[in-house]
C-alpha positions in Angstrom: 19.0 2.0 -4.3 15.7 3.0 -2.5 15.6 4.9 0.6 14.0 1.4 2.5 16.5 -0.8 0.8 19.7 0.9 2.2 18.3 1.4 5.8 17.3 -2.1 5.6 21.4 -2.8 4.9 22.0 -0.4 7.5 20.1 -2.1 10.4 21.2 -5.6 9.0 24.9 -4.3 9.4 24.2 -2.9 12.9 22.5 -5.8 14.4 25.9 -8.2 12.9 27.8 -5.9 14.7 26.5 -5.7 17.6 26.1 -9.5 17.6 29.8 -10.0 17.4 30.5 -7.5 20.2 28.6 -9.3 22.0 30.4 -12.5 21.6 33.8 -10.7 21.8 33.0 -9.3 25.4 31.8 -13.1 26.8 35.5 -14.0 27.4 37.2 -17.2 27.5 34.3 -20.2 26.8 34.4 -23.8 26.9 32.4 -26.1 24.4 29.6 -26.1 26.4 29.5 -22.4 25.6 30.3 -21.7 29.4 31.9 -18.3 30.4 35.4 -19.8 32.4 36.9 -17.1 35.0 40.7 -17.1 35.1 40.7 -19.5 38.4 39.2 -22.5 35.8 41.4 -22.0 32.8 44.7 -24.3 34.4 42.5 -27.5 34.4 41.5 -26.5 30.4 43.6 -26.9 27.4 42.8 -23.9 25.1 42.9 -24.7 20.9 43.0 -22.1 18.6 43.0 -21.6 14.8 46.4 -20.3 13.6 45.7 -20.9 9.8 45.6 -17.5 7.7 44.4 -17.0 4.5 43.8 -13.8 3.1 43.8 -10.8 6.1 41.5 -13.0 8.5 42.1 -15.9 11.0 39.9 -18.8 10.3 37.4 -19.3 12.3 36.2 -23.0 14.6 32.9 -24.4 12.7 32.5 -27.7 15.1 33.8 -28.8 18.3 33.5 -32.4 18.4 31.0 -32.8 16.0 28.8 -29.6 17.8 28.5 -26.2 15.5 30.0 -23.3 17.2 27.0 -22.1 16.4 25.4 -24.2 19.3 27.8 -22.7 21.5 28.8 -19.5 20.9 25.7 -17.8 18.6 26.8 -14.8 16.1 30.1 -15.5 16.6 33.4 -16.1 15.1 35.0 -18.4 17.4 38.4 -18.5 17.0 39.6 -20.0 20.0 37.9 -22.7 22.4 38.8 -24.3 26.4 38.5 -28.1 26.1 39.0 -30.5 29.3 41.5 -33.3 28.8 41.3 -35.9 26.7 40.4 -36.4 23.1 38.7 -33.8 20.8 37.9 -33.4 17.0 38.1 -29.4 15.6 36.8 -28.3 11.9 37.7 -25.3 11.0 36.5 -23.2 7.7 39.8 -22.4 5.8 38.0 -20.1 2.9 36.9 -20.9 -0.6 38.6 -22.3 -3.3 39.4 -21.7 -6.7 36.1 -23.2 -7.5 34.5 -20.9 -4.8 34.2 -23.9 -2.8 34.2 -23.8 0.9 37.6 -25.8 2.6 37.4 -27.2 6.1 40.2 -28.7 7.8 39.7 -31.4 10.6 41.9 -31.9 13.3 41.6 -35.0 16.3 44.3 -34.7 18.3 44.9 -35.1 22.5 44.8 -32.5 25.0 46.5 -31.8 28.3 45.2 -29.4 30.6 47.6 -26.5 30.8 48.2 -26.2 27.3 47.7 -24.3 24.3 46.9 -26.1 20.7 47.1 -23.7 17.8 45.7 -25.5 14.5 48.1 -24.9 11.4 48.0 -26.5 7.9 49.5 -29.8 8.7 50.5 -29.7 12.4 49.5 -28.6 15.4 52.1 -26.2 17.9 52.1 -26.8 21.5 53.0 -24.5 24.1 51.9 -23.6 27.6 48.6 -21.6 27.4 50.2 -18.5 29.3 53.5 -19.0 27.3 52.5 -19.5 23.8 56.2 -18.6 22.5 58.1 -21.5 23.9 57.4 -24.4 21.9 56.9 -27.6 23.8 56.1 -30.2 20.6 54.4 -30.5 17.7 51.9 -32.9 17.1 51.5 -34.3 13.3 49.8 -36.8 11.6 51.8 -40.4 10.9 52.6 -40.8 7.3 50.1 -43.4 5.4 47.6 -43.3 7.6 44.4 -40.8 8.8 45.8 -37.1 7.3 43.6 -35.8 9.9 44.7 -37.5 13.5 47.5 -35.8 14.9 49.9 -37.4 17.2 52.6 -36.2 19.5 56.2 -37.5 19.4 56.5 -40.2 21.8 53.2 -42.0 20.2 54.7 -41.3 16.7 57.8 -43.1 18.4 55.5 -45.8 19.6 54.0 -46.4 16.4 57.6 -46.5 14.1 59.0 -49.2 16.6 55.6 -51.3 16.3 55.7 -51.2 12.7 59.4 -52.0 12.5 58.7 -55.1 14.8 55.6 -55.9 12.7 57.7 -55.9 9.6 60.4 -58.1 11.0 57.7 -60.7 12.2 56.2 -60.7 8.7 59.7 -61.0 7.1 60.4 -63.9 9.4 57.2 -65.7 8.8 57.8 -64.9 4.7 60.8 -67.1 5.5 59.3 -69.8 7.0 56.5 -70.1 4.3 58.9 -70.4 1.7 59.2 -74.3 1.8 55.2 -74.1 1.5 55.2 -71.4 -1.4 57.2 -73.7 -3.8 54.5 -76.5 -3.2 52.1 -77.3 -6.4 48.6 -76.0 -5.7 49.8 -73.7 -2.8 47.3 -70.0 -2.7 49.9 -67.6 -3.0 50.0 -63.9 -2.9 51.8 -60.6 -3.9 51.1 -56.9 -2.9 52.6 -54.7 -5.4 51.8 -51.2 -5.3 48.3 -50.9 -4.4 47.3 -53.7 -5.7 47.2 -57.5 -4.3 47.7 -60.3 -6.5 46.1 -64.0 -5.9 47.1 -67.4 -7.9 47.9 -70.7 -7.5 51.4 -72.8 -8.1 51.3 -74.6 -11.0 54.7 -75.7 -11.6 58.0 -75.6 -10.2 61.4 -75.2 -12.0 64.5 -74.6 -10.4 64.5 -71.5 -8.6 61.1 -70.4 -10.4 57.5 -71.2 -9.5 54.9 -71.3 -12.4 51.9 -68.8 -11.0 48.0 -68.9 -12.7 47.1 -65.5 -11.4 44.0 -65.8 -10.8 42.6 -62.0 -9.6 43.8 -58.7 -8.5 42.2 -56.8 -5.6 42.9 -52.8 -4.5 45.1 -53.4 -1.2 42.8 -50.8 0.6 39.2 -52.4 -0.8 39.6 -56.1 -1.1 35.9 -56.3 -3.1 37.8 -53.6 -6.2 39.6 -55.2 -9.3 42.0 -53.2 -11.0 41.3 -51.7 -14.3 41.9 -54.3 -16.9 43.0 -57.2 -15.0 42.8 -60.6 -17.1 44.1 -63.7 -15.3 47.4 -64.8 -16.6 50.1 -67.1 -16.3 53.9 -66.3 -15.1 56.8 -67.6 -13.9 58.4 -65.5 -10.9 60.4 -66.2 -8.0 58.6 -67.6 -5.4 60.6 -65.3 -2.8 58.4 -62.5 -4.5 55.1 -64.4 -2.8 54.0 -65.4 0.1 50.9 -67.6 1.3 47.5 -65.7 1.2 46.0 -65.4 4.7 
């Protein structure tokens, strides 16, 4: 390596250093990249990253939607002050095995007073000057957005709405049954993924002859299945209901 070379690596290395120094002396900063004194931190929340991989923290790579870069410059931001409310975090997690980089998102609400620290899955709350006394933890609700996270009681919420939903679907599925086992009613059947669309063409004691007609994905109503053909079955009409 040439004399010029290696003090070029030299001075690189010094300014990097010197850079993050820098950044490590500006103390506590909100996402505005303002320097907070301890008399403004109780009307913040403060959310940090407490994934590891490998022997270094993660670092924060966007606060709603803003680069830390635009922040905090040089920097590896590892914690941030936000006000109360609603806030989205990335996070770089590494590489993977295809030397890929990972990020992690994380929306989740914020109460002033506390601290947030990011893990894979869930987030910990605790009191910002008492981070060893768990408060809750906020995770995301099963089957839907993997990266919104939600605290207990709205998780609560959520369950009994669905539950009630589900019992006012049952009960209309009830009601419709009269109209199901009619000759040229639309009927329809989620199963799996997949929603199912045909029209009565028979009836016959307790079963219901069914031209399917198509198949749709449940989550894109414009996407067939793979190898759909319309066909013709007999099924219980208890099995479908009438297509909205």
């Amino acid at each position: 390596m040439s004399g010029l070379k290696y003090l070029r690596i030299v001075w690189l290395s010094i300014v990097v250093a010197l850079a993050l120094s820098g950044c490590a002396v500006k103390g506590a900063i909100d996402q505005a990249g303002n320097t907070l004194d301890s008399s403004q931190l109780g009307s913040y929340a403060v959310a940090e990253v407490g994934i590891l991989k490998g022997p270094n923290s993660q670092q924060i790579e966007m606060v709603d939607r803003v680069s830390s870069g635009e922040f905090c410059k040089y920097c590896r931001v590892q914690e941030i002050n936000l006000k109360p409310g609603v806030h989205q975090i990335v996070i770089d997690v590494g590489f993977d095995a295809s030397h890929q980089l990972v990020r992690e998102t994380f929306n989740f609400p914020v109460e002033a007073g506390n601290r947030y620290t990011l893990l894979e899955g869930r987030i910990a709350v605790t009191r910002r000057d008492d981070p060893e006394h768990l408060l809750y933890t906020l995770v995301p609700i099963a089957g839907r957005d993997r990266d919104t996270y939600y605290p207990p009681a709205m998780i609560a919420q959520y369950n009994d709405t669905v539950q009630m939903q589900r019992a006012e679907a049952q009960e209309q599925r009830v009601w419709n049954q009269p109209l199901v086992r009619k000759i040229g009613a639309h009927i329809c059947k989620e199963q799996g993924a997949i929603v199912y669309a045909g029209y009565v063409e028979q009836i016959a004691d307790d079963k219901v002859q069914i031209r399917v007609a198509s198949a749709a994905m449940k989550q894109n109503r414009q996407a067939s299945p793979a190898g759909f053909q319309p066909n013709i079955i007999w099924d219980s009409p208890s099995n479908w209901d009438l297509c909205e």
